[in-house]
C-alpha positions in Angstrom: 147.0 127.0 34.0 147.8 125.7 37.2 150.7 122.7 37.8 148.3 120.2 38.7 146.2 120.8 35.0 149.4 120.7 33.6 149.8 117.1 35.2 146.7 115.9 34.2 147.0 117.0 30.5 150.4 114.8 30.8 148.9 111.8 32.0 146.0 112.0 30.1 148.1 112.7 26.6 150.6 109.5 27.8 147.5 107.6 29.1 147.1 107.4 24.9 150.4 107.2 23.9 151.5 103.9 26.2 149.7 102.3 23.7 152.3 102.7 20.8 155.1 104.1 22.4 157.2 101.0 22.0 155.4 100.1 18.5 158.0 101.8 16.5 155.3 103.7 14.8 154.7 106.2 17.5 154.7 109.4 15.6 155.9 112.2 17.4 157.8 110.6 20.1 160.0 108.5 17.7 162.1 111.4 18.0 162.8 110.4 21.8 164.8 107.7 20.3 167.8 110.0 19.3 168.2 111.1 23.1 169.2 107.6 23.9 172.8 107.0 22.4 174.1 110.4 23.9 172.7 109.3 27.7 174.6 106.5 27.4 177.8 108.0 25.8 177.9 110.7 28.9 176.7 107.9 31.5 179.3 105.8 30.4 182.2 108.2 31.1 182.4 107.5 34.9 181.6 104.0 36.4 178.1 104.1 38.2 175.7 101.1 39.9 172.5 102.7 40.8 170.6 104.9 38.5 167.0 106.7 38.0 165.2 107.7 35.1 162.6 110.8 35.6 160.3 110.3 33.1 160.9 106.9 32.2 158.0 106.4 30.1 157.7 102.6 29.3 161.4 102.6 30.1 163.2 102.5 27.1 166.1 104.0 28.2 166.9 102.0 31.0 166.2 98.8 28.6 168.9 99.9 26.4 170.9 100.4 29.5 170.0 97.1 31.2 171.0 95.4 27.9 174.4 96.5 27.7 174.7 96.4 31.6 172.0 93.7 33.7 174.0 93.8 36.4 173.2 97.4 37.3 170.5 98.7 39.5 168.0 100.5 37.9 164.6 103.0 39.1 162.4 104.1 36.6 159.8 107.1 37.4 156.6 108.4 36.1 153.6 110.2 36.6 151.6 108.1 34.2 150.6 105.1 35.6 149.9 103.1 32.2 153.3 103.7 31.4 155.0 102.0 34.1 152.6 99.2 33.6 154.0 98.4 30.6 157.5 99.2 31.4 156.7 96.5 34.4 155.5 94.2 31.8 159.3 94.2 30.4 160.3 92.6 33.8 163.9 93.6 33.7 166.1 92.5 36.3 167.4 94.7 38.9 164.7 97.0 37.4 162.2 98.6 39.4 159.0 101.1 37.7 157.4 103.6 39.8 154.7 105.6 39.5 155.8 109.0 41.1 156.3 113.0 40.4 159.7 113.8 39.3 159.4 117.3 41.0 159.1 115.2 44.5 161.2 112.2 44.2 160.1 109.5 46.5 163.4 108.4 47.4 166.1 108.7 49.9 169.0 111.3 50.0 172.3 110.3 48.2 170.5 106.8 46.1 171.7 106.9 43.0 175.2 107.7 41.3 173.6 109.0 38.0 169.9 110.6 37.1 168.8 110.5 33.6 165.8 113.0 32.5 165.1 112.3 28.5 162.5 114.6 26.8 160.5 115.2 29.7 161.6 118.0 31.4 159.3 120.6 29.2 156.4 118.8 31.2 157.2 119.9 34.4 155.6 122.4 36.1 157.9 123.2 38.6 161.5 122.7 37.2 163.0 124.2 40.2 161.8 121.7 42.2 162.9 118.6 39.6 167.1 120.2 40.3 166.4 120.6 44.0 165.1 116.8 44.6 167.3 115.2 41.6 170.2 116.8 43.7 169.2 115.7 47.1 168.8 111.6 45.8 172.5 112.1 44.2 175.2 111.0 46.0 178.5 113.0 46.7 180.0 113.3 42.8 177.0 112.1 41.1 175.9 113.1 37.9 172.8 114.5 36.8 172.4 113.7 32.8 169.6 115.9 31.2 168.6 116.2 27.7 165.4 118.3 26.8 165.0 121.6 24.3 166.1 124.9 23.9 167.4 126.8 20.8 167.7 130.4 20.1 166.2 132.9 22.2 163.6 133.9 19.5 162.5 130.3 18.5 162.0 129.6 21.9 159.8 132.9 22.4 157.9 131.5 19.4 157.2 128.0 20.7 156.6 129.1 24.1 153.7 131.8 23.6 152.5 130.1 20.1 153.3 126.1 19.8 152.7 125.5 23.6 149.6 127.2 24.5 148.3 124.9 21.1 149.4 121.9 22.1 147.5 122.5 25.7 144.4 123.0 23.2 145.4 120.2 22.2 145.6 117.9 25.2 149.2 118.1 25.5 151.0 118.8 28.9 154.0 120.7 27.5 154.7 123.6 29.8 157.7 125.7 28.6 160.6 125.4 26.5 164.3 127.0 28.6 166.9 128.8 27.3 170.6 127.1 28.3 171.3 130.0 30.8 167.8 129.0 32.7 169.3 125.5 32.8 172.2 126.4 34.2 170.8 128.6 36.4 168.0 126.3 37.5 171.1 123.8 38.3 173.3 125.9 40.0 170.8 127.4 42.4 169.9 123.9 43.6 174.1 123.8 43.9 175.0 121.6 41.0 178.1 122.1 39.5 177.5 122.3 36.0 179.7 120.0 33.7 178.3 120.6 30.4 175.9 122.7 28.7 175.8 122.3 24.8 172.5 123.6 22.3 173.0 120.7 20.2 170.7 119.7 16.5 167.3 119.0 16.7 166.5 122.0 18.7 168.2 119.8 21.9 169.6 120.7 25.1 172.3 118.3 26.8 173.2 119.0 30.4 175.6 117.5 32.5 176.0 118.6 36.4 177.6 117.2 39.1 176.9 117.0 43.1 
């Protein structure tokens, strides 16, 4: 499957699920939720002002963070346009949505102190590419914060040649689940420094780099 059907199924799958996403009855992504309170934990370790979210969805992330913190600056990012416009709807100060490709991000070099990427990363086509341009919009010390899934190296044989190829039958954009040492590799050729890499429960993986 080529990276722009990947994209497609994405935007098509989150087309459906902008709908319910913030309903508290959204099935499968309710597990999302559990991502949030570690962002924050490892995003609150350093000061920071300006921050993007890749894969914001209808940005509850950056809600949670704008709660706690209006005062920051905030971008979030993603390729499914109903998703930012109910994230837009929200009307957060200091907030602004965008509808963009987190492999290409439309944005200046050295904006942000932190990037945030929550449960999206499996639905890039191009990971590579997300490292390299999350790296370029850092500045100097920033932090890239990443959480996404990996587990053993069997498991993720199984769900990469059985679960995703199904859910793409299914009309799901998944792409590939990464071991940690293709994280960390992925990071440091794009010359992050890599901070933290931990296979935590729930199958997750929670990456810290710095610039």
């Amino acid at each position: 499957m080529t990276p722009e059907k990947y994209k497609q199924l994405s935007i098509k799958e989150f087309t459906q699920a902008a709908k319910v996403y913030d309903s508290g009855h959204a099935g499968i992504y309710e597990m999302c939720k559990d991502d949030y309170p570690p962002i924050l934990s490892e995003l609150e370790k350093e000061s920071f002002h300006d921050v993007l979210d890749c894969g914001c969805g209808t940005g509850p992330m950056i809600q949670l963070l704008h709660e706690k913190y209006p005062e920051k600056h905030y971008v979030g990012l993603d390729l499914t346009p109903e998703m930012i416009n109910v994230a837009q709807a929200k009307k957060l100060s200091n907030t602004e949505f965008l509808v963009g490709d987190s492999e290409n991000l439309p944005f200046a070099e050295e904006s942000f102190d932190a990037v945030i990427c929550s449960n999206s990363f499996h639905h890039y086509p191009n990971p590579q590419d997300f490292f390299n341009s999350a790296y370029r919009v850092l500045r100097k010390s920033g932090r890239l914060i990443l959480r996404d899934y990996t587990s053993s190296d069997f498991v993720i044989w199984l769900m990469n040649h059985l679960e995703m190829p199904l859910a793409n039958l299914f009309g799901h954009g998944d792409v590939k689940i990464h071991k940690a040492t293709e994280f960390v590799a992925m990071a440091e050729k794009a010359s992050f420094t890599v901070l933290t890499m931990e296979k935590q429960k729930g199958f997750r993986a929670h990456l810290v780099a710095r610039k």
